[in-house]
N, C-alpha and C positions, 0 to 999 in steps of 0.2 A: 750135717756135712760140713766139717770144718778146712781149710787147708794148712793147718800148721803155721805158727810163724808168718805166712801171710797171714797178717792181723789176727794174731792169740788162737789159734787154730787153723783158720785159714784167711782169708780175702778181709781187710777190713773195710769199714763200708762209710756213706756218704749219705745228704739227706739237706730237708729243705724246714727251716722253720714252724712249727705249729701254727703260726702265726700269717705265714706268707704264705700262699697258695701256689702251687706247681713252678713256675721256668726260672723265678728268683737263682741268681747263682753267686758264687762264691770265686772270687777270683784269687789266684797264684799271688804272692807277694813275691817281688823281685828278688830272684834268687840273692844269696849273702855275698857269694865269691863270684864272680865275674869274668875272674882273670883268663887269658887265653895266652898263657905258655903250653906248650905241646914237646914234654919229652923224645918225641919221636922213639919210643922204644921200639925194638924191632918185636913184631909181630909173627908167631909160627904154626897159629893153628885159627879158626873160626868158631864161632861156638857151638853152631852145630858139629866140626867135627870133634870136639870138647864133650859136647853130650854123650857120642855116638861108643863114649869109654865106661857109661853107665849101664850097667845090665838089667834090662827091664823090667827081664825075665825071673830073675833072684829077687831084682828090688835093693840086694844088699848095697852097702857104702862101698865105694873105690877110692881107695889112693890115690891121688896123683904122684905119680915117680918120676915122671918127666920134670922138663925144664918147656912149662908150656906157657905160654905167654900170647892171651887174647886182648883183644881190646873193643870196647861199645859203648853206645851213647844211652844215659840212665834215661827211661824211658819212665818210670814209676819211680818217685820215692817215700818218706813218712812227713811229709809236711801236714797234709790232714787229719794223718792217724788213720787210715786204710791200712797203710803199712807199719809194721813195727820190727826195729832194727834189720831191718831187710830194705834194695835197694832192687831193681829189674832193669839189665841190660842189656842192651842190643845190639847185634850185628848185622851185615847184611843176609845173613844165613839164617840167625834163630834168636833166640834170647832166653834169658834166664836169671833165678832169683840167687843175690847175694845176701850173704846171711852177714851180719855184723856187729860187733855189740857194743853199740852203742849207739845212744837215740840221737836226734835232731841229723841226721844222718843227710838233711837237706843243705844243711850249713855249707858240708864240704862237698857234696857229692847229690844236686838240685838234679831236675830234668833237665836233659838239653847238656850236663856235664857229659864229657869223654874222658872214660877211664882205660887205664889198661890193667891187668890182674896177670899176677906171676903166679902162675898155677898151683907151684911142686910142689906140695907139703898138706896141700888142702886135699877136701874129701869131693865126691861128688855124690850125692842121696836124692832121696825123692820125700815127697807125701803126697799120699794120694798120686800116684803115678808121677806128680807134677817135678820135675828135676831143679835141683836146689845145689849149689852152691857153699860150701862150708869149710867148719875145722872137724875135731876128733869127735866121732858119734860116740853115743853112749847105749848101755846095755839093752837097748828096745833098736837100736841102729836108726834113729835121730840123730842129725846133725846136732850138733853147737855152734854156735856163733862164732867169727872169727876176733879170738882177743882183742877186744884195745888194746894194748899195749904193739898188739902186732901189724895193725891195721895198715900201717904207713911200709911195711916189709914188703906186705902184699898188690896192696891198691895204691895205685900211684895218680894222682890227677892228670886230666890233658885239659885242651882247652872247652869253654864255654859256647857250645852250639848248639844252641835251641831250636832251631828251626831245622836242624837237619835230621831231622825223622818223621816220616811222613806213614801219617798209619795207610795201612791196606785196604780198601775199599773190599767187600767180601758180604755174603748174604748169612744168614742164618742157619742155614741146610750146607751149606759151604763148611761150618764148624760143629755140624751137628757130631763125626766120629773124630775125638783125639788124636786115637792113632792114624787116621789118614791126612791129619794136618799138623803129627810132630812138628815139624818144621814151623810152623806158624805160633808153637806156644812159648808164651813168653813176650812176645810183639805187641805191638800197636796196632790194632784194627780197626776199623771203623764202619757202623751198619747203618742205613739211610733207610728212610719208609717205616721207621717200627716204633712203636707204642709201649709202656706198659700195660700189661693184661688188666682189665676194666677191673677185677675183681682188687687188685692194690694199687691201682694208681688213686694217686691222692692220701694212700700211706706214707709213716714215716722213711726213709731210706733200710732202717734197723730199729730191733727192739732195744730196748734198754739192757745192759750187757749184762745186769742183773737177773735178767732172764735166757739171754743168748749171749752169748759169742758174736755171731754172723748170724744174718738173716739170707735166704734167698729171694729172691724179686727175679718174677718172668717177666720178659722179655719177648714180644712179639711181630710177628710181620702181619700184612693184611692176608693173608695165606694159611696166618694159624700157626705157623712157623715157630718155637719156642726156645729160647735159652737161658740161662741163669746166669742173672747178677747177684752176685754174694757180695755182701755188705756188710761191713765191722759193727758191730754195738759198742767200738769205741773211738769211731771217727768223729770229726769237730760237728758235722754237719748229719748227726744220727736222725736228729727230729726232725730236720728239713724231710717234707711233701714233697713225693712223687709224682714228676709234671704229670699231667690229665693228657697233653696231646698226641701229637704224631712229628718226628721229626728224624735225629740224627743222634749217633752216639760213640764215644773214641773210647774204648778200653783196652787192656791186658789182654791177649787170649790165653786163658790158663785150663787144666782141669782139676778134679778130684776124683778118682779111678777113671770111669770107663763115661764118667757126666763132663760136657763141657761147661764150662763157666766165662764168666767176664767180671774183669776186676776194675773200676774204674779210680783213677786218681783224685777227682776233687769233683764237684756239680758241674763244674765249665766242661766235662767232658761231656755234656748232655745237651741238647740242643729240640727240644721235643715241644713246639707248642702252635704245628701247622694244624689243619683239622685230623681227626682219627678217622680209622679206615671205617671205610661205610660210606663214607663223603658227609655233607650235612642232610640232619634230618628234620624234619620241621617236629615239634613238641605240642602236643596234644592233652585235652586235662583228660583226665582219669574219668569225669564223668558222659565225656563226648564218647569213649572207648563202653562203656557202661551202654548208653543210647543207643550204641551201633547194632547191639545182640537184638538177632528176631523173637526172642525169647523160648527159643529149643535150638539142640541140633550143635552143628561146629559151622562158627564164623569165621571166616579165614579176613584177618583183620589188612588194611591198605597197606603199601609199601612205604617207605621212607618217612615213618613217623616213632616215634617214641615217645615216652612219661617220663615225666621225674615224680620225684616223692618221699616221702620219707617213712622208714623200717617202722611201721609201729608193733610189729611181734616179735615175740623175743625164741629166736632158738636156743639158747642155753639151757632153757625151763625146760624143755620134750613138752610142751605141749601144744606144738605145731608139728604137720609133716616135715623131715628137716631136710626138704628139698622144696619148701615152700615158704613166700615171708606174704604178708600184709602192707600193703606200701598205701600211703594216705597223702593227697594234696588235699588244693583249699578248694574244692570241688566233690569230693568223695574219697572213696579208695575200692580195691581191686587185692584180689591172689593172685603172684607170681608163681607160677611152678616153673622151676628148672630141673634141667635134663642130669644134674647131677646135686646131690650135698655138699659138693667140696667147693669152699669160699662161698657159703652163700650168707648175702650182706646181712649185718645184725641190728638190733635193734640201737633205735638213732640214725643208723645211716641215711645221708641225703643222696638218693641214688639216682641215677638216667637209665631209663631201658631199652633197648632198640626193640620195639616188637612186629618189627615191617613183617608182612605176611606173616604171620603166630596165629593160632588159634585160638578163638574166643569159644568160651563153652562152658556150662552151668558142671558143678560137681557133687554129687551124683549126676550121670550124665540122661539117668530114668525117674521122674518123679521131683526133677527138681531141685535145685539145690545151691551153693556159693558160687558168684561167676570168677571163672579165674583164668588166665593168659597161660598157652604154652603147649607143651614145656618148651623152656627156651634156651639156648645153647648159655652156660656160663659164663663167655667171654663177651655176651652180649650185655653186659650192665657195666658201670662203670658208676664207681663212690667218687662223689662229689663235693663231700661235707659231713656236718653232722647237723641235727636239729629234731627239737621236742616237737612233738604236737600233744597241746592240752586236749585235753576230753571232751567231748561236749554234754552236757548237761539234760539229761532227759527219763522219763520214767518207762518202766515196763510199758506202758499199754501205748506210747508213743512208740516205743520202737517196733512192737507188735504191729501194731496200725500199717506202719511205715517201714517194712524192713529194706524193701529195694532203698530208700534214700539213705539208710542207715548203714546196711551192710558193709561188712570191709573197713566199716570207721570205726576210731576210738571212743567211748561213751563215758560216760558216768550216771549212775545210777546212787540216787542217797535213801538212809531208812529201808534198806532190802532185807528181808530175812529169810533164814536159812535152814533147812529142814538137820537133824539131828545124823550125824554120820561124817564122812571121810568125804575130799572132795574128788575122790575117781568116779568116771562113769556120767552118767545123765543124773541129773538133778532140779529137783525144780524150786526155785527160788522167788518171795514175792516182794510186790511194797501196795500201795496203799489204791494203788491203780490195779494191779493186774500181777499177770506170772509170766516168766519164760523158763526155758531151760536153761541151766548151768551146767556146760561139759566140760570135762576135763579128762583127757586122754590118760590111761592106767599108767604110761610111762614116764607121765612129769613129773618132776622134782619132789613136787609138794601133794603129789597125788594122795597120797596117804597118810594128808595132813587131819585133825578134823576143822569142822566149817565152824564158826562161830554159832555162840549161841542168843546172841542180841542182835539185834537190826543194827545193820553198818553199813557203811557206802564202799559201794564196790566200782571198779574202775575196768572194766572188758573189752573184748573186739565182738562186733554183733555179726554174727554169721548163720547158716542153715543148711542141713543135713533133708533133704525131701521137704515133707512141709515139714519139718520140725525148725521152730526159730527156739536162736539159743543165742549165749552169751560164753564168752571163755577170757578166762582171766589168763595174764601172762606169769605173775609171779604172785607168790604169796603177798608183797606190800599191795598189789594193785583193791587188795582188802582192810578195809582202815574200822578198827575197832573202837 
């Protein structure tokens, strides 16, 4: 989902250091011009009634014939590189994106600048539904940019006022339909209470523009509530971290067809690092949650606690359920099942779980089996970092011995050998102590690799199916020849 021209498709985007962790921000350099002469031009129409001459319904481009003449305060410009050649101004009625060609576009024309625009001769067009502002479209009915050369015909400066626009206080659900808050896109809005969804906060703002354009980044309330911030992958501040809190946020209200979005200007539009919704939870180890199982049945686990830990299975490989990870502290580790696959955290993540009331329960839930949490709503975990956990060091007939202390952890096993075949399926592998099984689901990567034919060390997650104890490797290197 691009939006054109706002930033090389659509919206560009913002972001917080690899280095610095969530609320570090970026502050505005004093705008260049300052000046506050005000032509007083006379003013004949508002923007919304300006909009109201573009047909929705066609989509196609409109002339202006008139002798129309608006005027608004630039609300958005490309100092960051969110925007490119594009500026967003406001009026008391609506706002909307000017197209222009040429960059640094903060130099003349900052936030907080009052413009006026002599209409007649420009186009008015859309993308993505979104109403844009331009010169002569071309054969797809895309705007163009308003010449340099003409720029000064059209856009005239007024004075320097910063402070005279005040975003809109408004909820999530308030901007959920476009069309029922035309009026409102293009503006300054501002949403209180809301988070990034746990599943990317502590991500970049955007990928690398080598791979995107724009990213989208949900947007949430304590209600579940949801919207999309679209983010350039060629803003200054692409690799800045997405705060972890709960806080406040000033953006653009824009769309792309029938989806609302949010565009923000720079990280200072962000303000997010109260606590997240849930309130605080006290954090618990992984092996205290372990303790708690009567050892059958479903444990409906206490309120207002949660784990951290870090991803040691790898979903990329298929050879895990992929609505399930392996999360490991310095106590043990545990199976998350979540109520969905989508965003479920990868290996390396440092993750926090909220599992207040979850169900604890063995899988197979007959005869015994992995204990694992859940399933648990997806907005319930929240990436906090990254980090390795080494293996630990032990042989078959230890972990056989031992499986509850073992389970759910990462292991290393050295001098194991390998029976002759492919590594799909049940298998049984030994060293010098003992045997367990080696499983490997038909639809992993490397399922239909063959196993070595020499004793190597192998690197697994220790887990059990009934009585069956077994071992499951993540990736083909976790096998070292």
């Amino acid at each position: 989902m691009k939006m054109k021209k706002i930033f090389t498709y659509l919206f560009l985007t913002l972001t917080i250091t690899a280095v610095i962790t969530s609320c570090i921000k970026q502050k505005f350099d004093s705008p260049p011009d300052t000046s506050n002469f005000d032509p007083n031009l006379t003013v004949n129409s508002s923007i919304w009634q300006l909009k109201q001459k573009f047909n929705t319904v066609s989509g196609l481009p409109v002339k202006i014939e008139d002798d129309i003449t608006i005027s608004g305060i630039v609300v958005a410009d490309d100092r960051s590189g969110n925007l490119y050649k594009q500026i967003i101004v406001q009026d008391t009625s609506s706002g909307i994106v000017v197209m222009i060609g040429r960059s640094n576009l903060y130099n003349e024309f900052p936030v907080g600048r009052k413009i006026y625009i002599k209409c007649k001769g420009l186009y008015l067009g859309a993308y993505g539904k979104f109403i844009q502002l331009g010169s002569t479209p071309d054969n797809k009915n895309s705007l163009s940019d308003i010449p340099n050369p003409l720029v000064s015909e059209y856009i005239i400066k007024g004075p320097f006022l910063p402070d005279s626009i005040k975003p809109m206080v408004v909820t999530i659900n308030q901007l959920s339909s476009p069309d029922a808050n035309a009026k409102l896109l293009g503006t300054l809005i501002q949403l209180n209470d809301v988070e990034f969804e746990g599943a990317v906060s502590g991500e970049p703002y955007a990928q690398d523009p080598n791979i995107a354009s724009g990213t989208d980044r949900k947007i949430e309330d304590c209600n579940l509530s949801t919207i999309i911030l679209r983010n350039s992958g060629y803003a200054d501040f692409r690799a800045f971290l997405l705060p972890t809190g709960k806080g406040s946020i000033k953006a653009v209200y824009s769309r792309y067809n029938n989806n609302a979005q949010l565009l923000i200007r720079d990280t200072t539009d962000i303000d997010m690092t109260g606590v997240r919704c849930g309130g605080t939870l006290n954090t618990v180890t992984i092996k205290s949650i372990r303790d708690m199982f009567p050892g059958s049945g479903n444990f409906i686990l206490p309120n207002e606690i949660k784990i951290q830990g870090t991803v040691i299975s790898d979903k990329s490989n298929g050879n895990i359920n992929s609505q399930n990870i392996v999360i490991q502290d310095e106590t043990g580790g545990i199976v998350v099942r979540f109520s969905s696959a989508t965003g479920v955290p990868s290996l390396g993540d440092k993750v926090e779980v909220n599992i207040s009331g979850q169900t604890l329960a063995e899988y197979p839930t007959t005869g015994g089996g992995v204990l694992q949490i859940g399933p648990v709503a997806n907005t319930k975990f929240l990436k906090i970092g990254t980090n390795t956990i080494t293996p630990r060091e032990a042989t078959l007939k230890q972990i056989s011995d031992s499986l509850e202390a073992w389970e759910s952890t990462l292991v290393q096993v050295k001098n194991v050998t390998f029976p002759a075949g492919t590594y799909s399926g049940s298998k049984i592998i030994t060293d010098a102590s003992g045997s367990i099984t080696l499983y490997t689901m038909t639809g992993a990567s490397f399922a239909t690799s063959t196993m070595p034919l020499t004793a190597t060390s192998i690197t697994g997650i220790v887990g059990q199916y009934t009585v069956t104890k077994q071992l499951s490797i993540r990736k083909l290197s976790d096998v070292i020849q």
